[in-house]
N, C-alpha and C positions, 0 to 999 in steps of 0.2 A: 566755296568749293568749285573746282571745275566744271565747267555745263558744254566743255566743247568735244568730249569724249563720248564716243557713243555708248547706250547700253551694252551695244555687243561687248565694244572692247573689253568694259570692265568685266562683263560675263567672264571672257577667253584670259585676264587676270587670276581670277576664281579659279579659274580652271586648271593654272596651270601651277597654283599651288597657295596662291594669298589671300590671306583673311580680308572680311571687311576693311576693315580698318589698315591693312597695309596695302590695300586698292586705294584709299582714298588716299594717305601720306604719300605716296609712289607717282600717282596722276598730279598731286597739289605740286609736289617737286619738277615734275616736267612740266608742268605750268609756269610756275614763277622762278624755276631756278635755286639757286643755294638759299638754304633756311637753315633757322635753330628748331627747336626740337618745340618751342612754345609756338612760333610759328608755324610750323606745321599742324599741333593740336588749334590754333587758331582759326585757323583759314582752310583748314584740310578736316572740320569737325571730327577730329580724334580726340577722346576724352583725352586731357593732358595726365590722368592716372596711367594710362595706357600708351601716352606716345615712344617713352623712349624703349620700352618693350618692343613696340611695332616700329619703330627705326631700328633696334639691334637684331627683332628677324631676317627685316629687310636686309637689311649689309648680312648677315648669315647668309641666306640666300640669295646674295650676289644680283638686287638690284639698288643698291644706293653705296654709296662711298661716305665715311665721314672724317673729317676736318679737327682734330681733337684741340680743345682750347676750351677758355672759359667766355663763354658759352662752346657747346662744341657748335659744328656746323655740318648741316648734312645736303649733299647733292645725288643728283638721280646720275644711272648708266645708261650708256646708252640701252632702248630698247633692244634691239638685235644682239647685242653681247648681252644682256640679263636672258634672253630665250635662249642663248646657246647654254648660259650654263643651268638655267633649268632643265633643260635640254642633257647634259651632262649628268645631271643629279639624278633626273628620271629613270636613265638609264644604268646609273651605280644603284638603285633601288632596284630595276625590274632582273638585274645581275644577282642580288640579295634575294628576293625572292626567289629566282629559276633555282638556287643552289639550294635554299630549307625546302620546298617547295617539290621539288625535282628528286631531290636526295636523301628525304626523312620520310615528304607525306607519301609521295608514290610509291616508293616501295611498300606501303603503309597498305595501299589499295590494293598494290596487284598480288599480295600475300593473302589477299581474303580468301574461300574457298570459289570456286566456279560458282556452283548454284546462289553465292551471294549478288554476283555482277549483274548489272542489269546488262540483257541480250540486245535491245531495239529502243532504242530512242528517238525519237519525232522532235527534227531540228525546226525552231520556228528564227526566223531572222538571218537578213544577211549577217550580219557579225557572228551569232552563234554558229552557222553553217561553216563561214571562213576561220573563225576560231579552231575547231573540230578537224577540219582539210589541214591545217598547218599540223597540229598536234597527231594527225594520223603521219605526213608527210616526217615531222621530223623523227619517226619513231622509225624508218622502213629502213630494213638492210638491204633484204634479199632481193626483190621482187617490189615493182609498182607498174597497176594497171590503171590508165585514164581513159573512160571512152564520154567524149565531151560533144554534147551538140550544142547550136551556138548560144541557146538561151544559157548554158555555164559559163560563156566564155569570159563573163568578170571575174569569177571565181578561181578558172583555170590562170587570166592572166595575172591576178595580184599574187599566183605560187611560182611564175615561170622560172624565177632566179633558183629557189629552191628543189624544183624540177632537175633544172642544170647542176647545181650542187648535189645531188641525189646519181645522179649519172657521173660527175667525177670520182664519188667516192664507191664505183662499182655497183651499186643498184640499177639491176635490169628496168629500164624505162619504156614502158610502150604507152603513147597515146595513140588515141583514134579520135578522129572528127567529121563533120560532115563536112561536104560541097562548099558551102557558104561561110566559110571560115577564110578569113587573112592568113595562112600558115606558116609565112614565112618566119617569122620569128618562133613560133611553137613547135615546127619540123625540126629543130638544132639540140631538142634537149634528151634524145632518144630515139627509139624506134618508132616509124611515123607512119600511119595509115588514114587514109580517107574512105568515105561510102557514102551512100544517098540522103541517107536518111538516119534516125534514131527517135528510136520513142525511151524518152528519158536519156539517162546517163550513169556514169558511177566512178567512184575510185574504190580497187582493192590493193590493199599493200599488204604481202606478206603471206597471202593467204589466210588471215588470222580477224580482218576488220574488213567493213564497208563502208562506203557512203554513197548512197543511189538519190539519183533525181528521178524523178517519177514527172512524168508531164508531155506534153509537144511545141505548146510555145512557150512555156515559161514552167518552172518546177514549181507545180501542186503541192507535191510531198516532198518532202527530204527526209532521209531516213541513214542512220549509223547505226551497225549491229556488229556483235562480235559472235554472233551466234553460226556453229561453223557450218550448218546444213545451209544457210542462207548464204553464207559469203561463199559457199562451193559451188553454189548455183550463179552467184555473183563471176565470179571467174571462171566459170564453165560457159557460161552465155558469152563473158565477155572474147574466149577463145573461139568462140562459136563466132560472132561476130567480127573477129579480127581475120579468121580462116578466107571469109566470104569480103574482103574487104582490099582494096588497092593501094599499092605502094607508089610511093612520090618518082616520077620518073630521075 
């Protein structure tokens, strides 16, 4: 079996949808080139009960090609066209989802009564944070407020496209930042203010959700609430602050 692959790679195989056993056929094939199917269980330790199983995945999922004859004969794709079309697949899947998912379960959620909803949640993780800012982001019609100091500004940049697309499609956009911000690209996606300072940060969209950073150099807390006495206070501050704050010459 191959030894010139690194762990990682075969990890980011794993990963990106193949079993053991069609990691090991896959990398033996970019090894040596065209094989039969006993060749690969040979020299690629797949049980031969299991090879031609894990070769018909593989050409399923679009990384090997086969040669039909007796014996048949199987060769690898290239690397970069087998990622484009997992790559493909990924995304006819995470389309399948948004639609049962979007379209059955949430309505499923927002039908419960108020007093079931949880009001405040304590976000721990970049991914859960930026998870939570998309899913607030792509919910907003009316109305979105960002006041961003710079310890957000990963946060604010991996949404900036969705900013801009939120402003075409007529959602009022105001961000605010401080001093120490690069703004030239984050000035284009709505109404833009600067100021000295910020202790913490927040988005409110809609009047109806928050999400606050709580901190000075870096966000201590993160917090999303739907709860409306807190997010009135959220957007009242954040008018408060946008009042007392400077426009881009």
């Amino acid at each position: 079996m191959s030894t010139s692959v690194s762990e990682e790679a075969r990890k980011v195989l794993r990963e990106v949808g193949l079993t053991d056993y069609e990691t090991r056929a896959y990398l033996i094939l970019l090894e040596r080139g065209v094989m039969t199917a006993s060749e690969v269980s040979e020299h690629g330790s797949v049980p031969y009960s299991k090879v031609y199983e894990t070769l018909n995945s593989l050409e399923r999922k679009g990384w090997i090609e086969t040669e039909r004859g007796r014996p048949s004969r199987y060769f690898p794709k290239a690397p970069s066209e087998a990622l484009e079309a997992a790559r493909l697949r990924l995304e006819d899947m995470v389309s399948g989802w948004r639609r049962v998912i979007l379209g059955e379960l949430q309505p499923l959620y927002e039908r419960r009564e108020l007093l079931e909803k949880p009001d405040i949640w304590i976000l721990r993780g970049e991914f859960s944070v930026l998870a939570k800012l998309r899913e607030m982001l792509s919910g907003a019609r009316k109305e979105l407020m960002v006041a961003a100091p710079v310890f957000a500004k990963g946060f604010v940049d991996a949404v900036v496209s969705m900013l801009g697309q939120l402003r075409d499609s007529g959602v009022n956009v105001h961000v605010m930042v401080t001093r120490d911000w690069d703004v030239e690209k984050i000035a284009k996606v709505g109404e833009f203010r600067v100021r000295e300072g910020m202790f913490g940060g927040g988005v409110v969209v809609d009047s109806r959700e928050a999400l606050l950073f709580l901190g000075e150099d870096k966000p201590t807390l993160v917090i999303w609430s739907n709860h409306m006495g807190l997010v009135k206070f959220a957007r009242d501050y954040f008018q408060y602050l946008w009042s007392s704050s400077e426009e881009l010459p």
